[in-house]
N, C-alpha and C positions, 0 to 999 in steps of 0.2 A: 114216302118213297118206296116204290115196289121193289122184288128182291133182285130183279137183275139189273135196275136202275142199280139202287146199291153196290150189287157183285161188280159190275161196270166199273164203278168209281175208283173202288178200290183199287181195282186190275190195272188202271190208269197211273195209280201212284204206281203200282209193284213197274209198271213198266218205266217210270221216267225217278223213283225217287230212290234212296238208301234209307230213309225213312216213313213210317204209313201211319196215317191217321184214320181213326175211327170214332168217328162223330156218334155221340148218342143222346139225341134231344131228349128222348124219352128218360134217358139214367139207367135204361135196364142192363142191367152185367149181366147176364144171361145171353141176352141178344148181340152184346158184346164182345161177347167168350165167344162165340160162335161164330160168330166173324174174323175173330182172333187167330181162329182157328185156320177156317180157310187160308185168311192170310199165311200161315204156316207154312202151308203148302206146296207156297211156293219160294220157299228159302228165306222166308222171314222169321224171327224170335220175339215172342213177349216184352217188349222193355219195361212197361209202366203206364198207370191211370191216374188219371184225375179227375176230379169235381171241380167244378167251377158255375159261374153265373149264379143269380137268384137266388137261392137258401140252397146251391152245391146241387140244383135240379142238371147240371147238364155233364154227362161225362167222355171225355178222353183216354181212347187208350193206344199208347205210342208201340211200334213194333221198327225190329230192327234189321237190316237184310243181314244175314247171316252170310260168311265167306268162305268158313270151311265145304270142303269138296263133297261133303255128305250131305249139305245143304243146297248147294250147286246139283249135284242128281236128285233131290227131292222138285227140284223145282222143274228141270229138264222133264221127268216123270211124269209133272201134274201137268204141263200146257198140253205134251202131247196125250194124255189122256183124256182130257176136259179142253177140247179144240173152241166150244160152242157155250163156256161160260159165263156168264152174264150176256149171251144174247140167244136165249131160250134154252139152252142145252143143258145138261149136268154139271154140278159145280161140286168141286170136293169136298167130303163133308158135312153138306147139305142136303137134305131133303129139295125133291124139287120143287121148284116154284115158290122156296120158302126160306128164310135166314134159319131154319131150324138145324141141329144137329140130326144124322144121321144117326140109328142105336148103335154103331160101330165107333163113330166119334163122341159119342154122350159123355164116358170117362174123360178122355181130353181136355173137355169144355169144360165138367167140372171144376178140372184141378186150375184152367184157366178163371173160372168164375171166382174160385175162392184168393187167387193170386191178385186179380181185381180189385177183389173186396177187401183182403188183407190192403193192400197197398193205400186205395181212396181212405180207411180207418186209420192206419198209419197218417196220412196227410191232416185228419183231424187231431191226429194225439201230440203233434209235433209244440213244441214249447211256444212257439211264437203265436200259432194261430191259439194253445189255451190261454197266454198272453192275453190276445185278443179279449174271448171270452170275457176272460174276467174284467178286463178295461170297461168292456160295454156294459156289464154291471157295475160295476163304480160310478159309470158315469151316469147309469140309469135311477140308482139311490140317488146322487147327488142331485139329479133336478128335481128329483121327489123333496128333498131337504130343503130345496130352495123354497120351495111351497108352502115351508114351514109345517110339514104332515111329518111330524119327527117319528111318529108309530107305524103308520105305512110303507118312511123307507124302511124303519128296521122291518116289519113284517114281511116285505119286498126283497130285501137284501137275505133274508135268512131261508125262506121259499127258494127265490132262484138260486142262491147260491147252492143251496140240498139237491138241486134239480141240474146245476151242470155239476155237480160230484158224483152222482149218480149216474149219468151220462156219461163221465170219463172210466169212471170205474165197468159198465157194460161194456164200455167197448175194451177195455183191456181184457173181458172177460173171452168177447167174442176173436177177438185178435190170437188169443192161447188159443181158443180150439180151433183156427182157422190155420196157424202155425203146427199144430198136430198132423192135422191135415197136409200140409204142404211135406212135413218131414215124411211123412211115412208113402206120400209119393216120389221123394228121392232128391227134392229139390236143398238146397244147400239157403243156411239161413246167413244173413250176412247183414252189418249194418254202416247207412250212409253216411254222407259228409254232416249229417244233422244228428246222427246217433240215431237214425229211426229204423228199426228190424225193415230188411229185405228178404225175399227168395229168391233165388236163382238156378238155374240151370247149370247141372253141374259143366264147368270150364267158361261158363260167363261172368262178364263186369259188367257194374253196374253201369245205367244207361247215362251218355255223357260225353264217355270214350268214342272218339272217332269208328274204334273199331271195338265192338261190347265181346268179340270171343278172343281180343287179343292177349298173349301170354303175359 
């Protein structure tokens, strides 16, 4: 999909929804943030991403119309500046003719890309889905055992097991410096109904709430 197809689509939500979706076949957060971004512009906020489909190849990331009056003029700003967005014209934020960031918007995107990525890591570290995890090695020994290869499930079961402990343990690693990151942009760390770390915008809730900057 080319980039004003894209700009398009989205423009279509901001115009008819209170909530926006941003499809990403590809998984790129990059490409995402950046689109996050735009969105922004016109009085929407960050809420939250996801992986989902096929080994977590496709991701979501939800945004929320914002109602404070400071976001109400951000957006009044952007149509009338960007009259001709997503139908050849400048779109905020973007490089033309491209979902890229602007070098004026590149910081933004960032802190958007690591809030991303923080968030999707969070979704995998959550009890249920390591749960999972390990379920599907139990269950993966156990038809080795059926087989009667009593040496293969152990060698099997001690292999993967070292390989998703090591996996959990990275990403906890990457989660801290990505939380560094988020703090020392200003964003406020908070955690869900799952006990899994959040970031947020300082005077926002978490997404869920009818209204995410309600007091």
């Amino acid at each position: 999909m080319g980039a004003d197809s894209t700009i398009s689509k989205i423009l279509r939500q901001i115009a008819t929804q209170d909530v926006v979706e941003i499809f990403e076949s590809s998984g790129s957060p990059g490409r995402a943030a950046a689109l996050a971004h735009f969105t922004e512009q016109y009085g929407f906020t960050y809420g939250e991403a996801h992986r989902h489909g096929h080994n977590k190849s496709l991701l979501t990331v939800f945004l929320y119309r914002d109602p404070r009056p400071e976001a109400r003029a951000r957006e009044a700003a952007t149509i009338a500046a960007y009259p001709q967005a997503g139908n050849g014209g400048a779109a905020p934020g973007l490089r033309p003719g491209t979902v890229k960031p602007l070098p004026e918007a590149e910081g933004a995107v960032a802190v958007l890309k690591d809030r991303i990525a923080f968030d999707v890591m969070g979704q995998a570290a959550e009890p249920r889905q390591k749960a999972i995890a390990w379920g599907m090695l139990g269950i993966t020994v156990l038809m080795i055992l059926i087989t009667g290869k009593y040496l293969v499930a152990l060698g099997t079961g001690v292999v993967l097991g070292g390989l998703l402990l090591g996996g959990f343990k990275l990403g906890e690693v990457r989660r801290k410096k990505l939380a560094r990151r988020l703090e020392a942009a200003g964003l406020v760390a908070v955690r869900d109904e799952h006990g899994v770390q959040r970031f947020l915008a300082p005077g926002q809730q978490l997404p869920g709430h009818a209204n995410p900057f309600a007091g």
